[in-house]
C-alpha positions, 0 to 999 in steps of 0.5 A: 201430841200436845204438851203444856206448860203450867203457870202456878195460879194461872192458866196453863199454855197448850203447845201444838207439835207439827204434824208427821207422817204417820202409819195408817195401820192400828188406828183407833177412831174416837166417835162422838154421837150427839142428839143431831151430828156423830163427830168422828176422829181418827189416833194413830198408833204414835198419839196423833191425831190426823183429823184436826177439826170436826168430822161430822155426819147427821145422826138423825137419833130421833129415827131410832137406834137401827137408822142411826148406827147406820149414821155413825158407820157412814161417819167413821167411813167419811173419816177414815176416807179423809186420811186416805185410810180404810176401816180395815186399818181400825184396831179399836173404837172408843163412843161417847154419848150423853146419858144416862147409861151404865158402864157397858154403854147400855141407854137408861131405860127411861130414855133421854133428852138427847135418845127419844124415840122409843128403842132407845130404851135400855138400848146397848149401844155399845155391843150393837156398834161393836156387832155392827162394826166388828170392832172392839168398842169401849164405851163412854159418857160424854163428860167423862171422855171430855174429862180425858182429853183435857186431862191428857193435854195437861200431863200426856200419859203421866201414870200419877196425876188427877184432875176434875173438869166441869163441862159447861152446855146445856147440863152440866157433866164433866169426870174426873181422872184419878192417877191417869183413869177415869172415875166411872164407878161401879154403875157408869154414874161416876163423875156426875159432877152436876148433881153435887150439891152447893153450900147455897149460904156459903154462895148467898154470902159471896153475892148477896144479890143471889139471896132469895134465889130457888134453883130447882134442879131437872134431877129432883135436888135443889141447889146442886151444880148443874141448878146455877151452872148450866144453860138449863139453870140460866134458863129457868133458875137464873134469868128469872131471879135477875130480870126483875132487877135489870127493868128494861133489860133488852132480854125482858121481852124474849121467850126464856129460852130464846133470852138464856141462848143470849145471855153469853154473848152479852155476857162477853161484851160486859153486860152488867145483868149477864156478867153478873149470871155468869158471875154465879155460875163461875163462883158456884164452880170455885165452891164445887171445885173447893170440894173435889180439892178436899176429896181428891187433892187434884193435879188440876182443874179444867173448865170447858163446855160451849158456856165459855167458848167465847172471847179470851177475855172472857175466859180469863175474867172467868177463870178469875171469877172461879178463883174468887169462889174458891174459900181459902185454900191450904197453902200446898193446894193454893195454887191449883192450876185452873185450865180452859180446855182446848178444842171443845167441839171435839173434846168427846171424841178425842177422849173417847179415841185416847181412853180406848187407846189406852185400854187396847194397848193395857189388853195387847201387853203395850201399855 
């Protein structure tokens, strides 16, 4: 288990627990299916994880649903076999993949970036990988299980608490959890935090230089969170309003794409133009996060994602760059922690495991 220490207006400082023996009976595995790799980890009945690490298998998705569950069975064997474990030992599974899909794990119909093919379409994925496996699994979107590891870093199994987190990639997703359970609505759609839309005044007054800016959204909105915060809004939202201002900037010349991939790095090594990128981005957070605080009065706020995996320099300059965005705040919520969350490649998985935990303990009369 992990336990944290939080700094009022700061960050907050995770502390690891060494490691114990453990029972290799009742395990829950957390599986996290991405467009190219299943990332699989193993909860123990103690709230320990026995794989530290990635654990992770190629998920060939773009073959189609039947050879890819095939995949994540041989990748919930490979992690079982690494504790020296069998998959007679699982009592439960919790899966998270990207959406869109509904609470009961069923693919949209309209396919996705990440489910190409066409079986994809309205696929159950949950209930073929629980036929698959004859195993209970409890189904989540990525963001959402990202959400619930980073809630559970900060307040364990606390009945009381609620936090928000953002999930910086390629979109932007992330969840929030309410007195210790996730918000998923009564379709699964809940926590889509990217398509919130943003007081683009409110920002525009913070940083004249965004004034002009378009930033259309993949969704159809104009100006939401994921527009001015996501890989996919450096690419085509941001990048092309700042590069006329920077001539002879070593990214002019490069495709997008290729140039938006870059921009972190530069960005981590004081780049004026990319800091000045990820400046819009953490300050369009400090105004979303301003809304989640009027709406739900969390406990915390948590930022995490392959956009801030970075240097700790780099996250602190950020982390104070979202507080800078925050408007004034009342003063019992003013000093709102803000954390960086841990261990990001394998935040879905671990939620995932810890949320279907909770529901087989809450199901046995355990919880």
């Amino acid at each position: 288990m992990i336990d944290c220490e939080i700094d009022k207006g700061t960050n907050l400082r995770f502390m690891e627990h060494p490691a114990q023996p453990t029972d290799r009976k009742n395990l829950v595995a957390g599986i996290d299916l991405g467009g190219t790799a299943v990332n699989v980890t193993l909860l123990d009945q103690t709230g320990r994880f026995l794989i530290e690490d990635l654990c992770e298998h190629p998920a060939r998705s773009v073959e189609g649903p039947q050879v890819c569950l095939r995949q994540i069975a041989e990748g919930l064997d490979q992690a079982v076999e690494r504790v020296a474990a069998s998959r007679s030992d699982i009592a439960a599974i919790g899966l998270d993949t990207p959406g869109p899909a509904s609470a009961a794990g069923v693919l949209s119909r309209r396919g996705s970036t990440n489910f190409i093919h066409a079986d994809w379409a309205g696929f159950d994925i949950r209930g073929r990988l629980e036929e698959l496996l004859g195993l209970p699994v409890h189904y989540l979107n990525d963001g959402n299980a990202a959400a619930v590891w980073g809630h559970t870093n900060l307040f364990g199994d606390e009945p009381d608490r609620t936090s928000v987190a953002a999930i910086i990639g390629t979109g932007l997703g992330g969840g929030i959890i309410n007195d210790g359970k996730v918000i998923a609505g009564s379709h699964g759609f809940g926590g889509e935090l990217g398509h919130v839309l943003l007081p683009v005044a409110a920002l525009v007054e913070q940083l004249p230089e965004l004034a002009g800016i378009v930033a259309p959204c993949n969704c159809g909105r104009t100006a939401d969170l994921e527009s001015l915060c996501s890989l996919t809004a450096i690419r085509r939202n941001l990048l092309p309003h700042f590069l006329p201002h920077f001539p002879g900037h070593e990214l002019a010349d490069l495709d997008t794409a290729k140039a938006a991939v870059r921009v972190r790095g530069l960005a981590a090594k004081g780049d004026p133009m990319c800091r000045a990128i990820f400046q819009v981005q953490a300050r369009a957070l400090g105004l979303f996060f301003d809304q989640m605080i009027n709406i739900f009065d969390p406990d915390a706020l948590i930022v995490g994602g392959g956009a801030i995996e970075t240097t700790a320099e780099f996250q602190q300059w950020f982390l104070e760059e979202i507080r800078a965005g925050l408007p004034p705040q009342r003063e019992e919520q003013a000093d709102i922690p803000i954390a960086i969350m841990p261990n990001g490649d394998t935040a879905g998985a671990r939620g995932a495991a810890i949320e279907a935990r909770r529901l087989l303990a809450h199901r046995t009369g355990n919880s």
